[in-house]
C-alpha positions as CSV (number, residue, x, y, z in Angstrom):
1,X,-33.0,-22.9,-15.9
2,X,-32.1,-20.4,-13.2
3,X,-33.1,-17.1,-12.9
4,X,-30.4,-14.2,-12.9
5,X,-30.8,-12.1,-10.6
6,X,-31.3,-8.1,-11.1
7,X,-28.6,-5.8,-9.7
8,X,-30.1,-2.9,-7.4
9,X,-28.1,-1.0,-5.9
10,X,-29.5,0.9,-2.6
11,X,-27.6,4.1,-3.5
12,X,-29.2,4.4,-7.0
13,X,-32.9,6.0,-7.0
14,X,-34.6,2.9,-8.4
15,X,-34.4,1.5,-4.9
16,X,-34.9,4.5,-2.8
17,X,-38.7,3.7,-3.2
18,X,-38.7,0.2,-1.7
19,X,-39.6,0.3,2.1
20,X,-37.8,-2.2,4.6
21,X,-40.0,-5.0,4.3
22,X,-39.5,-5.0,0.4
23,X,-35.6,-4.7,1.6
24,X,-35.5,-8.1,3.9
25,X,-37.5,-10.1,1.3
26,X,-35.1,-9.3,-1.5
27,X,-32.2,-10.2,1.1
28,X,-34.0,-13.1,2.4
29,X,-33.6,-14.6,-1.8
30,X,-30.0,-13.5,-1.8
31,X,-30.0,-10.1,-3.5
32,X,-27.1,-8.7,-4.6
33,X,-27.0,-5.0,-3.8
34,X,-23.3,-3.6,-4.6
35,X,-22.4,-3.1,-8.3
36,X,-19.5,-4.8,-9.7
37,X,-17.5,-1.8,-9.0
38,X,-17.8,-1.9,-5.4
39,X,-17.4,-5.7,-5.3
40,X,-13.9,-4.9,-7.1
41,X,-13.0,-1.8,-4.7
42,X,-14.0,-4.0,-1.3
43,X,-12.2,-7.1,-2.5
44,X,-8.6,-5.0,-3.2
45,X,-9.4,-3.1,-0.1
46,X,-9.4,-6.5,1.8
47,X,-6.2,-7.1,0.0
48,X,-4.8,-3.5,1.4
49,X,-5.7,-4.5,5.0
50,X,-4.0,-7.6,5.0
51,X,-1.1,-5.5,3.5
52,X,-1.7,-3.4,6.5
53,X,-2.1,-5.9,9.1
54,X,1.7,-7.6,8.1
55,X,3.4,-4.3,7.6
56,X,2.0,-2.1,10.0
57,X,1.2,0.8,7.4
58,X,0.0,1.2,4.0
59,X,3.2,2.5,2.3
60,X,3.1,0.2,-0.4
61,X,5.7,0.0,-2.8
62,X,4.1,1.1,-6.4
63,X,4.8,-2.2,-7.7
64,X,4.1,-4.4,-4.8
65,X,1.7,-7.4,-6.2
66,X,0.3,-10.0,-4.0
67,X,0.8,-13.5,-4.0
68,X,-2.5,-13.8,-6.2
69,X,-1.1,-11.4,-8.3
70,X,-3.3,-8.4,-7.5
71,X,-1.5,-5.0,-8.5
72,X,-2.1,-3.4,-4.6
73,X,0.8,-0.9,-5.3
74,X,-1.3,0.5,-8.2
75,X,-4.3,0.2,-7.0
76,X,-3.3,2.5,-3.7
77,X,-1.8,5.1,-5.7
78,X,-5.5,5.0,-7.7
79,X,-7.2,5.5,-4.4
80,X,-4.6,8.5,-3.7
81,X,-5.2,10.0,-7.1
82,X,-9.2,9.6,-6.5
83,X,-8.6,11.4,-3.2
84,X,-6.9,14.4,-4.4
85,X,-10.0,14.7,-6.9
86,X,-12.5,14.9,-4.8
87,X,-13.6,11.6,-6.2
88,X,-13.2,9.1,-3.5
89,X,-16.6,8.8,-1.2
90,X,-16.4,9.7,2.3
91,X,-17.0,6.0,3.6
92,X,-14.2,4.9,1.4
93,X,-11.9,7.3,3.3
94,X,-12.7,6.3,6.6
95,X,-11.9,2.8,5.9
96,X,-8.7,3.3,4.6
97,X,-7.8,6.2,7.0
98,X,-8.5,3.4,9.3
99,X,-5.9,1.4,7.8
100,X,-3.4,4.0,8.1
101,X,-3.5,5.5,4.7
102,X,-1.0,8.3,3.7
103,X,-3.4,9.8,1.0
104,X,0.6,11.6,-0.4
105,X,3.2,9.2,-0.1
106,X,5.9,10.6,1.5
107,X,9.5,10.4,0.4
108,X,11.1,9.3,3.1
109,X,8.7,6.4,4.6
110,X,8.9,5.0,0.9
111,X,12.1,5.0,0.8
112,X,12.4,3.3,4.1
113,X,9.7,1.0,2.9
114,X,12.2,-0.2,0.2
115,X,14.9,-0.7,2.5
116,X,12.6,-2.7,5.0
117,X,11.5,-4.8,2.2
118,X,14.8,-5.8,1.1
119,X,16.1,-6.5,4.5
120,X,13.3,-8.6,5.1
121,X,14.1,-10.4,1.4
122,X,17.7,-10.8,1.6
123,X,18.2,-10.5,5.7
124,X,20.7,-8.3,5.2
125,X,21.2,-4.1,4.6
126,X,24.3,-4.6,3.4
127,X,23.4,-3.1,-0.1
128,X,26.1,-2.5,-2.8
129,X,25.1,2.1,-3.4
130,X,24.5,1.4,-7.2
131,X,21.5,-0.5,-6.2
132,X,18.3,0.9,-7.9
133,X,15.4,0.0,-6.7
134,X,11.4,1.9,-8.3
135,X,14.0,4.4,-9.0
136,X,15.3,5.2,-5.9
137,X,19.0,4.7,-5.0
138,X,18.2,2.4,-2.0
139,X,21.4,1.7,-0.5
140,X,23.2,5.1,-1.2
141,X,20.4,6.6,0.6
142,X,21.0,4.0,3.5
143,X,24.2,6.1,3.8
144,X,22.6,9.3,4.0
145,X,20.6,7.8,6.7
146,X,22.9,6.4,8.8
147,X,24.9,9.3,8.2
148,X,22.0,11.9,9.5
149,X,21.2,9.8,12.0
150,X,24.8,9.8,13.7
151,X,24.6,13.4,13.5
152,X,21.3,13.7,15.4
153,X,19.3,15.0,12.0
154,X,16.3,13.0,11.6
155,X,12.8,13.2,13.4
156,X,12.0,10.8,16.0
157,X,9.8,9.2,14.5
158,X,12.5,8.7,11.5
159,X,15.2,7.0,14.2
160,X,12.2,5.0,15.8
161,X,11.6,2.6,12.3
162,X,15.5,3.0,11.4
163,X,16.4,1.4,15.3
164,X,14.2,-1.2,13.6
165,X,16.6,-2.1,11.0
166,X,20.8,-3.4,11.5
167,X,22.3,0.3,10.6
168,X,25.2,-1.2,11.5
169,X,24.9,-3.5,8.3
170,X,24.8,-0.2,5.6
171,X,27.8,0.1,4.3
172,X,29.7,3.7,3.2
173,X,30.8,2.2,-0.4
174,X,29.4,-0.3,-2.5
175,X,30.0,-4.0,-0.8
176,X,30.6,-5.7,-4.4
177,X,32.9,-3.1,-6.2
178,X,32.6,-3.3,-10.0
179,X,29.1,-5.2,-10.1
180,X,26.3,-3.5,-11.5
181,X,23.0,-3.9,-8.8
182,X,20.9,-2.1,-10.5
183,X,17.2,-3.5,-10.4
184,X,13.9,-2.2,-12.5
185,X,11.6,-3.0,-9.8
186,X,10.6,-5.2,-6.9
């Protein structure tokens, strides 16, 4: 019959008394120092840097899932509340600052988030205005854009990641008149 192995975490004060030696030998045996909490936090921050690494940013639409059906979109907007109360450890910011993480998602680059992911889905911005997409009217906003960005009204930063998308594609009224676009979520 095996033996289960004890939990200790090094942060907790049960294990501030054990010197380095004591330290190796438990690791030698294959202790398992994190709790099951930080086990969870590392493995869906593992998932946010791959998010990272494919999308260049951590702007994650809130109901973005994985392909193995991890919930990333909820589980950044958890890290975001956590951060706004005080509750989110220092090393735990680092590594997502790291990442890129806007601890308040702006408007605009989630907006623009939506739009990217839909052009990369459908290879197209040619999206009907009545389109709703987590809420947001995704291709009526495409209008505004391409509208402010004609008339010199956006940051540079804003006509940097719209240069990366076919403007040219958005149109000014809905590209299938009479059919209702409307979506719930993506």
């Amino acid at each position: 019959m095996r033996k289960e192995r004890k939990k200790i975490s090094r942060d907790k004060k049960s294990a501030e008394n054990l010197t380095e030696e004591q330290i190796r030998r438990l690791d030698e045996i294959g202790m398992v120092w994190d709790t099951s909490y930080d086990s969870k936090w590392e493995k869906s921050y593992q998932a946010a840097r791959k998010y990272a690494a494919a999308h260049g940013n951590l702007l994650v639409p809130a109901r973005y899932v994985t392909e193995d059906g991890f919930r990333l979109g909820n589980w950044i907007s958890s890290q975001r509340q956590q951060f706004l109360k005080n509750k989110l450890s220092e090393q735990r910011i680092a590594k997502l600052d790291a990442l890129g993480m806007a601890w308040q998602a702006p408007a605009w680059e989630n907006r623009y988030q939506l739009a990217k992911t839909w052009y990369e889905e459908h290879g197209s911005l040619a999206i009907p205005q009545n389109t709703v997409i987590n809420g947001v009217w995704i291709g009526k906003w495409l209008v505004m854009q391409k509208k402010a960005l004609k008339e010199g009204k956006l940051d540079a930063e804003q006509k940097k990641l719209l240069s990366e998308l076919p403007m040219e594609e958005v149109a000014r009224k809905n590209t299938t008149p009479g059919e209702d676009c409307r979506k719930t979520g993506t």
